[in-house]
C-alpha positions in Angstrom: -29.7 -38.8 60.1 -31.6 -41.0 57.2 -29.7 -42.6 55.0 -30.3 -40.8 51.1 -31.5 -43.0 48.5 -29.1 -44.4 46.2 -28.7 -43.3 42.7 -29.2 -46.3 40.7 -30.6 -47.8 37.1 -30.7 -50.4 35.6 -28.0 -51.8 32.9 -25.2 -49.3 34.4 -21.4 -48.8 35.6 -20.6 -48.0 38.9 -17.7 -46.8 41.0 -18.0 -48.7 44.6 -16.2 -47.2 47.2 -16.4 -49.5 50.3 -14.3 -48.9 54.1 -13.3 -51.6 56.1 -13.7 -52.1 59.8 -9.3 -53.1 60.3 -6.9 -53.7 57.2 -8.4 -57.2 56.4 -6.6 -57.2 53.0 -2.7 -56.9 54.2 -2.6 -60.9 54.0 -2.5 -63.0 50.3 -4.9 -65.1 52.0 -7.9 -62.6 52.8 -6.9 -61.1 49.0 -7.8 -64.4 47.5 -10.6 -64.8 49.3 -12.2 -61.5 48.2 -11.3 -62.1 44.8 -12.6 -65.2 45.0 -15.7 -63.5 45.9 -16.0 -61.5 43.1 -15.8 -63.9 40.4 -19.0 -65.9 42.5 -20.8 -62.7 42.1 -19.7 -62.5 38.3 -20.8 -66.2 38.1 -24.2 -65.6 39.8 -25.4 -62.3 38.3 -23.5 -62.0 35.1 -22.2 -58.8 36.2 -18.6 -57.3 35.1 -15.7 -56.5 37.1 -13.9 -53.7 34.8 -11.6 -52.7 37.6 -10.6 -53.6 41.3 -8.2 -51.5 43.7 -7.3 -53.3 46.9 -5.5 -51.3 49.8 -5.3 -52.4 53.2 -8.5 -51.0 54.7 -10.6 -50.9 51.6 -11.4 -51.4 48.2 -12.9 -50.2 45.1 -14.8 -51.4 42.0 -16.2 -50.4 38.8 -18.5 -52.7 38.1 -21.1 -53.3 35.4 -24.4 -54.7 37.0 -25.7 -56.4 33.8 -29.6 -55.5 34.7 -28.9 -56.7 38.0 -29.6 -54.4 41.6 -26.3 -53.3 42.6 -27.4 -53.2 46.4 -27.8 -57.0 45.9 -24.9 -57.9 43.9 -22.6 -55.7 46.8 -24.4 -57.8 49.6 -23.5 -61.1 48.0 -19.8 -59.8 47.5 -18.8 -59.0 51.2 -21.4 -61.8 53.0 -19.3 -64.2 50.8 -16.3 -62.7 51.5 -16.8 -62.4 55.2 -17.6 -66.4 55.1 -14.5 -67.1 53.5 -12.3 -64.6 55.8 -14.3 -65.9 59.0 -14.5 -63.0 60.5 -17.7 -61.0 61.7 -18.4 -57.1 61.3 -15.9 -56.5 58.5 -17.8 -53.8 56.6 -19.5 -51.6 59.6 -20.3 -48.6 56.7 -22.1 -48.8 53.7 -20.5 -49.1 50.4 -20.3 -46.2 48.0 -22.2 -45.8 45.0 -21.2 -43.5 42.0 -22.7 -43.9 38.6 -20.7 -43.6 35.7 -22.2 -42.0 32.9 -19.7 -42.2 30.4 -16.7 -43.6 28.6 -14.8 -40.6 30.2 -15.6 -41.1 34.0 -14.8 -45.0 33.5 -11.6 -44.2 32.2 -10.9 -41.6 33.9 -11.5 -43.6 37.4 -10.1 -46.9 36.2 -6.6 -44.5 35.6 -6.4 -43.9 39.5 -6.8 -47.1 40.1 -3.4 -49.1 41.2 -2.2 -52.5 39.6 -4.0 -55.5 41.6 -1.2 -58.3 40.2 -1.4 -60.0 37.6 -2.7 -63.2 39.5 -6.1 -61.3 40.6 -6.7 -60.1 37.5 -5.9 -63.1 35.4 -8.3 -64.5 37.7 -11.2 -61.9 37.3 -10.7 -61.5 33.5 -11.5 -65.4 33.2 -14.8 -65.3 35.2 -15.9 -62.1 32.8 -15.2 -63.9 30.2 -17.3 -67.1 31.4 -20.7 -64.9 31.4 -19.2 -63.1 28.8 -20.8 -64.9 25.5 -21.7 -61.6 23.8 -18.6 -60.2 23.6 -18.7 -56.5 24.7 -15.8 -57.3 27.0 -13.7 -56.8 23.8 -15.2 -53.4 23.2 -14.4 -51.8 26.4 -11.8 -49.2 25.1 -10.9 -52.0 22.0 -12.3 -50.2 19.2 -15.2 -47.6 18.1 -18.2 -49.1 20.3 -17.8 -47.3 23.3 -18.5 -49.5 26.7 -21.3 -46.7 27.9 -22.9 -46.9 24.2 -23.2 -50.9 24.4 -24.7 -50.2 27.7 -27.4 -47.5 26.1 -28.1 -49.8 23.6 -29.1 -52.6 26.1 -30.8 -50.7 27.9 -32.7 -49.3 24.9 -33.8 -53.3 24.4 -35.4 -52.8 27.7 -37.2 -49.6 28.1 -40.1 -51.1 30.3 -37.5 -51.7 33.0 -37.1 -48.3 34.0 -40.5 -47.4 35.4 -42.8 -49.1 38.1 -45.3 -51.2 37.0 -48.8 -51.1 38.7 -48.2 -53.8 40.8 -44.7 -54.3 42.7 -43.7 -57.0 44.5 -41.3 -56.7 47.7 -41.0 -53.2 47.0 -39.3 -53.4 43.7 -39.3 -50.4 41.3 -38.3 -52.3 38.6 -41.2 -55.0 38.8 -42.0 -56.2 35.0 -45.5 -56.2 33.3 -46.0 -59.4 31.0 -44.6 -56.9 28.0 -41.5 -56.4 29.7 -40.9 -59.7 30.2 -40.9 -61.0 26.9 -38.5 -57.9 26.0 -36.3 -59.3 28.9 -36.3 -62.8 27.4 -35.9 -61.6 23.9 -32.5 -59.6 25.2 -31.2 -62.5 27.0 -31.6 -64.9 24.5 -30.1 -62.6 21.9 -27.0 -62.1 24.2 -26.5 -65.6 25.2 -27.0 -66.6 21.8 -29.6 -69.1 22.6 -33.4 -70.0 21.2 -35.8 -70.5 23.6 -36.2 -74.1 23.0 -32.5 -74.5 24.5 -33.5 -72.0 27.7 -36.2 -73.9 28.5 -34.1 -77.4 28.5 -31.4 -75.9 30.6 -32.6 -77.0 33.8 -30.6 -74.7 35.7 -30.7 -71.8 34.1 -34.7 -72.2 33.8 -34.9 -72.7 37.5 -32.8 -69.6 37.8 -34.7 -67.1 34.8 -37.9 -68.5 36.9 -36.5 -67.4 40.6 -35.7 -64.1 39.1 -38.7 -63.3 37.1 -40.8 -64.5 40.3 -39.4 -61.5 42.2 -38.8 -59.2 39.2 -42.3 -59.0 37.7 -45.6 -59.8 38.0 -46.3 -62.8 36.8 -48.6 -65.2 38.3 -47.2 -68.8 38.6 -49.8 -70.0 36.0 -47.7 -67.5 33.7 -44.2 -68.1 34.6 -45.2 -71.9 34.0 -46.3 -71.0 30.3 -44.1 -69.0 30.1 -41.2 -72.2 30.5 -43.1 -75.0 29.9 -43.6 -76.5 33.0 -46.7 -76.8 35.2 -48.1 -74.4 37.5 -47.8 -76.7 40.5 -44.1 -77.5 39.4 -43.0 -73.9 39.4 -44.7 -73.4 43.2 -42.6 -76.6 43.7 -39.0 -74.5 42.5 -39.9 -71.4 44.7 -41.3 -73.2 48.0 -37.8 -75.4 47.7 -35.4 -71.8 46.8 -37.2 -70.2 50.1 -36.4 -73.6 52.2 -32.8 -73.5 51.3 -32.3 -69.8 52.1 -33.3 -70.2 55.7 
């Protein structure tokens, strides 16, 4: 039978559902690792952990992608967490995908959630709160702004990202035109409080806006070079390198 398409957008909270092979997370070693996991995947993609549920043969997430595809974020999270654990074939199904559409479901599946410990979560809360220079960690149930209508609103800032462009690139749907992009940049910067002067002479994360937007929109390198102030043969440079180190 053919797997269905995932329902997915965007700037959106999910419920992850995802069985494991044997119970890999009876030992405080394997728990570590996998939380450990998580907050690299926080780290890399800016995303949010708002709840985690570990049992012995699986675990659950709600989790905010931040713009982010959620297939990609959940592939970093278990090949990560299988390196650290050593062990081969620990996820043999495919992760559950729910969206949440509201403040209700969030809270409603965050309440059947059961503790993780205080030492997890003291642990997960710091690595939101490392990507978290906006602040709308503080408004998830805190006060009037809803979580979901923070959410709307940045996705609002980016209405461009939820339709194909003309040209995609490695099949993705959410491929930018040149308009797009400079809403993109416009959103981040305003979130990360940052001009783009200072962007620009942040090495790393200009190497990293530049990887992304390479696979995210259509740019030409001549653009994405402009675009950060560098030369054309300089960003070719950044990719060929990122490539060579993947393999």
């Amino acid at each position: 039978m053919a797997r269905s398409a995932r329902n997915k957008e965007l700037f959106s909270t999910y419920l992850i559902e995802q069985q494991c092979s044997l119970k890999h997370f009876d030992a405080p070693a394997e728990k570590d690792a996998f939380i450990d996991a998580l907050c690299q995947a926080i780290k890399q993609y800016g995303c949010l952990i708002v709840g985690c549920e570990l049992t012995a043969d699986r675990y659950r997430l709600i989790i905010y992608d931040n713009g982010n595809d959620i297939s990609s974020i959940m592939r970093s999270i278990n090949i990560s967490f299988s390196m650290q654990a050593a062990k081969q074939k620990l996820f043999r199904r495919r992760f559950k995908s729910t969206l949440l559409a509201d403040d209700t479901a969030i809270s409603r599946h965050l309440g059947q959630f059961d503790a993780l410990g205080n030492k997890y979560q003291r642990a997960l809360s710091k690595a939101n709160e490392l990507v978290n220079s906006s602040g709308f960690r503080r408004r998830l149930f805190k006060n009037d702004d809803s979580f979901c209508d923070f959410i709307k609103a940045q996705r609002h800032t980016l209405p461009c990202l939820t339709a194909p462009c003309h040209r995609k690139r490695d099949d993705d749907k959410y491929c930018m035109d040149s308009a797009a992009v400079k809403v993109y940049l416009a959103n981040l910067l305003k979130c990360n409080h940052l001009t783009l002067g200072e962007l620009k002479a942040d090495k790393k994360m200009r190497k990293a806006q530049i990887l992304y937007l390479r696979k995210h929109s259509n740019l030409t390198l001549k653009q994405l070079g402009d675009l950060f102030g560098i030369a054309e043969s300089s960003v070719s440079k950044l990719i060929k390198r990122s490539n060579t180190t993947k393999r």
